[in-house]
C-alpha positions in Angstrom: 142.6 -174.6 63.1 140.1 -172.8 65.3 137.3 -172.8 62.8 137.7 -175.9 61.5 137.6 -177.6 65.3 134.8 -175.5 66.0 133.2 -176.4 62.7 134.3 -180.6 63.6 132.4 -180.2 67.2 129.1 -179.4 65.7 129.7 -175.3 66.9 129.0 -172.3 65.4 132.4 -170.1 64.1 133.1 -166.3 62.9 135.6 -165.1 60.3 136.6 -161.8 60.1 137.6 -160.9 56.8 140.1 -158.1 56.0 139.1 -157.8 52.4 135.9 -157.8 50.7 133.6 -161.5 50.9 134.3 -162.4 47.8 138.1 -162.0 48.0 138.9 -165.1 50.7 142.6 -164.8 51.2 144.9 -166.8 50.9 142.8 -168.5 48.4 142.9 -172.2 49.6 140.8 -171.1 52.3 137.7 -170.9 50.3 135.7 -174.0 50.9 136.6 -173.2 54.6 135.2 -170.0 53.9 131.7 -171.7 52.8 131.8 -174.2 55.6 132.0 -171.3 58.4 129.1 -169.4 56.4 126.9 -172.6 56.8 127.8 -172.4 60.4 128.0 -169.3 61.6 128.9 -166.1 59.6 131.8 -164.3 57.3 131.8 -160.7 58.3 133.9 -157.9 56.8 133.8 -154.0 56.6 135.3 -154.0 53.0 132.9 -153.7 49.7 132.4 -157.3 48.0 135.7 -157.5 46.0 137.7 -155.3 47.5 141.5 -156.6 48.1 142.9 -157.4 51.1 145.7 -155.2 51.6 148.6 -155.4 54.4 147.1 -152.5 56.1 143.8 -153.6 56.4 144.7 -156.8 58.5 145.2 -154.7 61.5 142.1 -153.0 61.5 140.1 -156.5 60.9 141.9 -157.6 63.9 139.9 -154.5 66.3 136.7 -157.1 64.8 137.7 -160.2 65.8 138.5 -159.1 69.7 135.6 -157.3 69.7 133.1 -160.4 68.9 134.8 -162.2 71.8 134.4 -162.9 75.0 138.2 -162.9 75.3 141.6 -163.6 72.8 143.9 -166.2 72.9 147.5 -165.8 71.8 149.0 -169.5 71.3 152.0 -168.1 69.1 153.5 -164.4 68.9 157.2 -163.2 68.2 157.7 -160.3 69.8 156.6 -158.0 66.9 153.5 -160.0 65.2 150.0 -158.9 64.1 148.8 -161.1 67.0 150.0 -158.6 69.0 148.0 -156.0 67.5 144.9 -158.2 68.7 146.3 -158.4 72.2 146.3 -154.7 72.0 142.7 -154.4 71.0 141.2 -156.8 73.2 142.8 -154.7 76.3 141.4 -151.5 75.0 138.1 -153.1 74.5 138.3 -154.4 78.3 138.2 -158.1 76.9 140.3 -161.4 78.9 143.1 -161.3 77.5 145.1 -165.1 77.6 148.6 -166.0 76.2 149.9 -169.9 75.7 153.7 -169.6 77.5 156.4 -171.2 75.6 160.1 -171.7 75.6 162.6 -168.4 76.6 164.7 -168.9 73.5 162.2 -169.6 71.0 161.3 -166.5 68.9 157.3 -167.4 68.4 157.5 -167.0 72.1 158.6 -163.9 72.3 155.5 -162.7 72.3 152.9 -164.4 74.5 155.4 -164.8 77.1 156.0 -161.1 77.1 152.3 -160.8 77.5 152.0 -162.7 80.2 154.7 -161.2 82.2 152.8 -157.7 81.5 149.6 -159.8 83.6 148.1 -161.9 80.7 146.5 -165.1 82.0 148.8 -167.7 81.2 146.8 -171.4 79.6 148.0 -174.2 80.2 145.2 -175.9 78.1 141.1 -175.3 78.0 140.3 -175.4 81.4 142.2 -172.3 82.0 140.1 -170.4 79.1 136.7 -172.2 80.6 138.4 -170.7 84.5 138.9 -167.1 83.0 135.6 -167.0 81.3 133.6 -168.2 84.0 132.7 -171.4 81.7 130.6 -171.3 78.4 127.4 -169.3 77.6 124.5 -170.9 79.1 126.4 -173.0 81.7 125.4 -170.8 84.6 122.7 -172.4 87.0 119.4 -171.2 86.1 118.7 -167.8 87.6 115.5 -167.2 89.6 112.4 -165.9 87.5 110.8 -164.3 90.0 112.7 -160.2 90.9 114.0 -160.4 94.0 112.4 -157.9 96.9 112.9 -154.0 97.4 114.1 -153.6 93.8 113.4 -150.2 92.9 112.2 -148.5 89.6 115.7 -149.0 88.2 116.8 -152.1 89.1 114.0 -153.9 88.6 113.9 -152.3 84.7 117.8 -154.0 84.4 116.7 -156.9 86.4 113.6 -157.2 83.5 115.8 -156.3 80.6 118.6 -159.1 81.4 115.8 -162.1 81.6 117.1 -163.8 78.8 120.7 -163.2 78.0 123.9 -161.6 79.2 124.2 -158.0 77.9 126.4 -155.4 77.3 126.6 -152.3 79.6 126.3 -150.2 76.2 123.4 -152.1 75.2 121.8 -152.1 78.2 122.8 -148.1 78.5 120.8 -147.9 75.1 118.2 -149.8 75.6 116.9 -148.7 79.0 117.9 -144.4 78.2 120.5 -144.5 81.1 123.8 -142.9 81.4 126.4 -145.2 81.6 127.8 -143.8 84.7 125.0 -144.0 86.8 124.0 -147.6 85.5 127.4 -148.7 86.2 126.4 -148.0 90.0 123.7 -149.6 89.8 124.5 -152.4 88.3 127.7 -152.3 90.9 124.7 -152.4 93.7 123.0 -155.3 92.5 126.8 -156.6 92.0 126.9 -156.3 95.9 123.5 -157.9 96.4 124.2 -160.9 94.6 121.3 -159.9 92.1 123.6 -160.1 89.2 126.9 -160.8 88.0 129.7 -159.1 86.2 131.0 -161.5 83.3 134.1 -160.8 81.1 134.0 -158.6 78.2 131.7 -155.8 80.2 128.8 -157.9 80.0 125.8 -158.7 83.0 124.1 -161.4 84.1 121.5 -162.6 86.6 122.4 -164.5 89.8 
């Protein structure tokens, strides 16, 4: 249901295949299949025709939080794959939302215990739009021109996130600086309201 909304509003949508790309399970999926690659992408780690197997759904699930922003759990018992996902996304340091639903329903089981552990509880999209400080590209325009007494440093991160969020690996990477001393840095300009900290270890300008 995800993709194909996605897919009805005109966005752009990512499946995460456990088995091989030309193995879409279950089968009735497939035109799906070809409507997300015209829209966005079919990714898998698997060889072409490799089968999905049972274990290999668990591992595919490490993919999907880790392309996201955050996860989502609308429906869990209390020992589902979703779960698994949930797991992931905390390791990964993504947002990490649950739907609540009735206390003697079993497909609650799950989100509900997630979001008496300290999942975000959603009440509907606003709260996803809340947690994840609204959609990419909604922020006001930041300023173009550096700020003032930036030094050497921070005015090389200040140049290399002119045109997109990044991640503190890739910026790590990028610029040859250890993550630990970037992180103070970046936790400096944080302070100076030169840039911001978004979900999902990512940075942004102010």
């Amino acid at each position: 249901m995800a993709h194909r909304a996605a897919l009805q509003a005109g966005g752009r949508t990512i499946a995460v295949l456990a088995g091989g790309l030309s193995r879409v399970y279950p089968p009735e999926h497939a035109d799906l299949a070809l409507e997300v690659e015209a829209a966005g992408a079919l990714l898998s780690e698997a060889s072409m025709s490799q089968e999905p197997l049972p274990a290999m759904f668990p591992a595919r699930n490490r993919l999907i939080s880790g392309l996201c922003r955050g996860v989502v759990i609308v429906e869990a018992a209390e020992r589902s794959g979703a779960l698994i996902t949930a797991s992931w996304a905390g390791e990964q340091g993504r947002s990490l939302m649950a739907v609540p639903g009735a206390v003697d329903q079993v497909t609650s089981g799950g989100t509900n215990e997630l979001i008496r552990k300290g999942a975000v509880l959603v009440r509907g999209p606003e709260d996803v739009l809340e947690e994840l400080e609204g959609l990419p590209g909604a922020s006001p325009p930041a300023s173009a021109a550096p700020p003032p007494s930036l030094d050497e440093t921070q005015r090389r991160i200040w140049d290399f996130l002119g045109e997109a969020p990044r991640h503190l690996d890739e910026m790590a990477q990028s610029l040859g600086i250890d993550a630990g001393p970037l992180s103070g840095t970046l936790l400096l300009l944080e302070m100076k309201k030169i840039v911001r900290r978004l979900p999902g270890n990512r940075y942004e300008r102010c």
